[in-house]
C-alpha positions as CSV (number, residue, x, y, z in Angstrom):
1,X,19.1,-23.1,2.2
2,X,20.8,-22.9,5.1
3,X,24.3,-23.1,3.6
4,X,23.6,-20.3,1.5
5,X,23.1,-18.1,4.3
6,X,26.7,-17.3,5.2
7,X,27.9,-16.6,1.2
8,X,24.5,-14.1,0.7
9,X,24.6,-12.1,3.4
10,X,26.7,-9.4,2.4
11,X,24.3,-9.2,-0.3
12,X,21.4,-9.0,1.9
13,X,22.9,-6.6,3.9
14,X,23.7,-4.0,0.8
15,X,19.8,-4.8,-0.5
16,X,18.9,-3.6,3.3
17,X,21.0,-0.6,3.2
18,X,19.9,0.5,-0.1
19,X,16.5,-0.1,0.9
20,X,16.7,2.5,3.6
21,X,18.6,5.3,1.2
22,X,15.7,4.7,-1.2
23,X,13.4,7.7,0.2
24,X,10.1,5.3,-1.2
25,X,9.6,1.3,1.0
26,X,6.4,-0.2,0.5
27,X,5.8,-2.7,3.6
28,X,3.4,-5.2,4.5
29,X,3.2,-8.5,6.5
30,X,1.2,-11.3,6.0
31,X,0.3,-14.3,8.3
32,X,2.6,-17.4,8.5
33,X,1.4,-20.4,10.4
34,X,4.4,-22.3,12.0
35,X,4.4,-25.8,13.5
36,X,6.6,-25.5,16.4
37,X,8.4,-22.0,17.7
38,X,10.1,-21.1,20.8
39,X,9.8,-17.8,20.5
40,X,5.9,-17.3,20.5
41,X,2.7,-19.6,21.7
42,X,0.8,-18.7,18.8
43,X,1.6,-21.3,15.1
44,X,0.5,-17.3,13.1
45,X,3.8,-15.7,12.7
46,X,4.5,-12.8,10.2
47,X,6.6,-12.6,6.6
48,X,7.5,-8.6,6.4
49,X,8.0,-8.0,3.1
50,X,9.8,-4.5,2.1
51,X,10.2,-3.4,-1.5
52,X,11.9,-0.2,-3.1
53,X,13.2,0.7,-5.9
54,X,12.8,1.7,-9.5
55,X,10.9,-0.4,-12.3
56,X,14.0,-2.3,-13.5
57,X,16.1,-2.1,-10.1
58,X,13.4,-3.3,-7.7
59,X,14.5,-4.3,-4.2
60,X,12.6,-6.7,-2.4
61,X,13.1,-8.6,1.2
62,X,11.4,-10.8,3.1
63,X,11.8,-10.9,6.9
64,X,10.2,-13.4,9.6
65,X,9.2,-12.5,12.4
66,X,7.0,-13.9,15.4
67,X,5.7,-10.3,15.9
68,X,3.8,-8.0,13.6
69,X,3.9,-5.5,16.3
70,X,5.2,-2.0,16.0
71,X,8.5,-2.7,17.5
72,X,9.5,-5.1,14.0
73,X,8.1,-2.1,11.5
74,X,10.3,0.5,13.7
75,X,13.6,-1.9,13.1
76,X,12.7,-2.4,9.4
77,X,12.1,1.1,8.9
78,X,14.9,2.8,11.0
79,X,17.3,4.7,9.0
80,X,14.9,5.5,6.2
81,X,13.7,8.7,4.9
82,X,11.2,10.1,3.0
83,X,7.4,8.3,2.4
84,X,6.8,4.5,3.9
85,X,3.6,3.2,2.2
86,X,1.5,0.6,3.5
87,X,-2.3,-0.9,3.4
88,X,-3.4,1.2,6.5
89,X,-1.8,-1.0,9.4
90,X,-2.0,1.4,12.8
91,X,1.2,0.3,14.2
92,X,2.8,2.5,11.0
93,X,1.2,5.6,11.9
94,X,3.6,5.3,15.4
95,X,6.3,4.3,13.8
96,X,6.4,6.8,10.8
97,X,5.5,9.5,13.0
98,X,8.6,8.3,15.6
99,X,11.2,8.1,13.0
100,X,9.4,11.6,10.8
101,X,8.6,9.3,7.6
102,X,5.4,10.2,5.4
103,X,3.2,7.3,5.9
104,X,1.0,7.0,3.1
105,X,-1.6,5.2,1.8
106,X,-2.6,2.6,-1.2
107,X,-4.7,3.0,-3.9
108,X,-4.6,-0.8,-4.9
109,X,-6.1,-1.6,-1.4
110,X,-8.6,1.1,-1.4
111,X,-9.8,-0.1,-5.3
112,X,-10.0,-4.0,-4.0
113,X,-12.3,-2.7,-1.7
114,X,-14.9,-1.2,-4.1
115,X,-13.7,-4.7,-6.2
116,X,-15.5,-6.6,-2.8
117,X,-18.6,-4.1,-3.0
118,X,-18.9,-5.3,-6.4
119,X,-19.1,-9.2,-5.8
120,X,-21.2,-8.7,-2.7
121,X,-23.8,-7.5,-5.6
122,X,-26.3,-9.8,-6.8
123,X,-25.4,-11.5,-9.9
124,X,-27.8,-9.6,-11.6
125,X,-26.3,-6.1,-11.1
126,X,-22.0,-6.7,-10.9
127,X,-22.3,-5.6,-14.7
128,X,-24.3,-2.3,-14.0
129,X,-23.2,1.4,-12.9
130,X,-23.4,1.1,-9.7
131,X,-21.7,3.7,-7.4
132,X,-18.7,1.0,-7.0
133,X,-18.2,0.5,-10.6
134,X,-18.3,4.0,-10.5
135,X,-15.1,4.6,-8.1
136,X,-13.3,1.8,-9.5
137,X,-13.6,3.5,-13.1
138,X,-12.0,6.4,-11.5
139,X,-9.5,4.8,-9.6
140,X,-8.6,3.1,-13.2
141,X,-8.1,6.2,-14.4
142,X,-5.3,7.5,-12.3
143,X,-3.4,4.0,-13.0
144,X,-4.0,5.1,-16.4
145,X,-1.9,8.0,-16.4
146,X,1.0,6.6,-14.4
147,X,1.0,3.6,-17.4
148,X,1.4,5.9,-20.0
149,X,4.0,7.9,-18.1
150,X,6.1,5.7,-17.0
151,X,8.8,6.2,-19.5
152,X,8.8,9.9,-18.7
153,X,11.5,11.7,-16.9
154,X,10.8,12.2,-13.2
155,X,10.4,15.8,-13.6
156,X,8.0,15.2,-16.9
157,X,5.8,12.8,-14.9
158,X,5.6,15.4,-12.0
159,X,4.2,17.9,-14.0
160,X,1.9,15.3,-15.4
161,X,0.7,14.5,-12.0
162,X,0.3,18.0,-10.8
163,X,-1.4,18.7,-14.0
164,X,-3.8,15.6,-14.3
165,X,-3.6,13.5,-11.4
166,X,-4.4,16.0,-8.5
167,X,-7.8,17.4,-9.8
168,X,-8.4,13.9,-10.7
169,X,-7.6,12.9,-6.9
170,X,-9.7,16.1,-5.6
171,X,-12.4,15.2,-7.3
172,X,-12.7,11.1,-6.2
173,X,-12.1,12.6,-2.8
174,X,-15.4,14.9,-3.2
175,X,-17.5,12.8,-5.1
176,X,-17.0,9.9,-2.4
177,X,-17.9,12.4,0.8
178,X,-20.5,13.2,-1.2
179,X,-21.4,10.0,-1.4
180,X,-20.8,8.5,1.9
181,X,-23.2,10.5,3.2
182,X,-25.8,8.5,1.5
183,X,-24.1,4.9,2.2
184,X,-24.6,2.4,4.9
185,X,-21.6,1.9,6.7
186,X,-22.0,-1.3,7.6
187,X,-22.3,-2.8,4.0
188,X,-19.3,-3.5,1.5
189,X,-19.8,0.4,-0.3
190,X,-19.7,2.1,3.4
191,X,-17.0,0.2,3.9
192,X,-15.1,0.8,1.1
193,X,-16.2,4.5,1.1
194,X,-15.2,4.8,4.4
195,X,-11.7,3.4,4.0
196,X,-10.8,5.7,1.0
197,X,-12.2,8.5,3.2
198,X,-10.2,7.6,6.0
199,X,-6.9,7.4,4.7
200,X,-7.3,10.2,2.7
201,X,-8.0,12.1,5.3
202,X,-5.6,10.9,7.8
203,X,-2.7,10.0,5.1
204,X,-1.8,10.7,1.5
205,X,-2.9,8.2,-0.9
206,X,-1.2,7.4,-3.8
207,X,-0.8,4.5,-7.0
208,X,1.1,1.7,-5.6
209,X,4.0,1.5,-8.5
210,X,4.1,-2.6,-6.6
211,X,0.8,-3.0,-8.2
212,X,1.2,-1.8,-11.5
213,X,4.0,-3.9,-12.4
């Protein structure tokens, strides 16, 4: 692995570069427990994972780091333009706002939280319409449309969007205020409620095409 290093780095380097041009990087990071480092105390480092890219031409890397702080996101994301999506980690909001990206949200992690709600159920009622069946239904539905247009040109599946998506998106967003008002915070629904709420308000949230793959 480490021989290999050397003969693919030119084609790391182009992956990174088009990465950046792409206009759309999803990013995330996720825990990594190391034996021994000499750059941090702690055995939890990160893997930052950065995809972009078209269905068919997707671009994915994978960079390790014994940080997950803002300062790694800013030098993965420098040079981009256009939207950075992510699962709601605050060191993004900085770092989007420093280099004027569009941080946005993602559906798939605002519908596994309503997924939680559900388990945390009794047994008894995870098969009835309950309010968190309810927003996962609708949540379904938007992934529905993208599905069905994802052979569509880009300017067929914008007006498709416009057209369907948006009043489908308005109306989640009222229907959960509505409902949040209602809802415990402090169990799985208020919490799920609350993070849909959140992001929407603070962010754009959108289907993550990562997800629907």
């Amino acid at each position: 692995m480490i021989g290999l290093l050397t003969p693919l780095t030119p084609l790391l380097n182009l992956m990174d570069e088009r990465i950046r041009e792409s206009g759309y990087v999803r990013i995330d990071e996720t825990p990594l427990q190391v034996l021994r480092s000499e750059r941090a105390a702690s055995t939890e480092h990160w893997m930052w994972v950065r995809v972009a890219g078209a269905p068919g031409q997707r671009l994915i890397l994978f960079d390790y780091d014994a940080s997950r702080g803002g300062a790694v996101a800013e030098r993965l994301l420098e040079g981009c333009e256009g939207y950075v999506q992510s699962d709601g980690y605050g060191a993004y909001d900085g770092v989007a706002a420093k280099l004027t990206l569009t941080h946005v949200g993602c559906m798939a992690h605002a519908r596994r939280r309503f997924f939680e709600a559900i388990k945390a159920l009794p047994c008894a009622e995870q098969k009835s319409a309950t309010a968190a069946h309810e927003a996962v239904r609708r949540i379904d539905a938007l992934y529905t449309i993208e599905r069905e247009t994802k052979a569509l040109e880009a300017d067929q599946r914008q007006r498709v969007r416009n057209e369907q998506v948006r009043p489908q998106l308005a109306a989640l967003h009222a229907w959960a205020e509505a409902l949040v008002r209602q809802t415990l915070p402090s169990g799985k629904l208020g919490e799920a409620l609350g993070y849909l709420l959140t992001h929407y308000a603070e962010r754009q949230i959108m289907p993550s095409p990562a997800s629907m793959t």
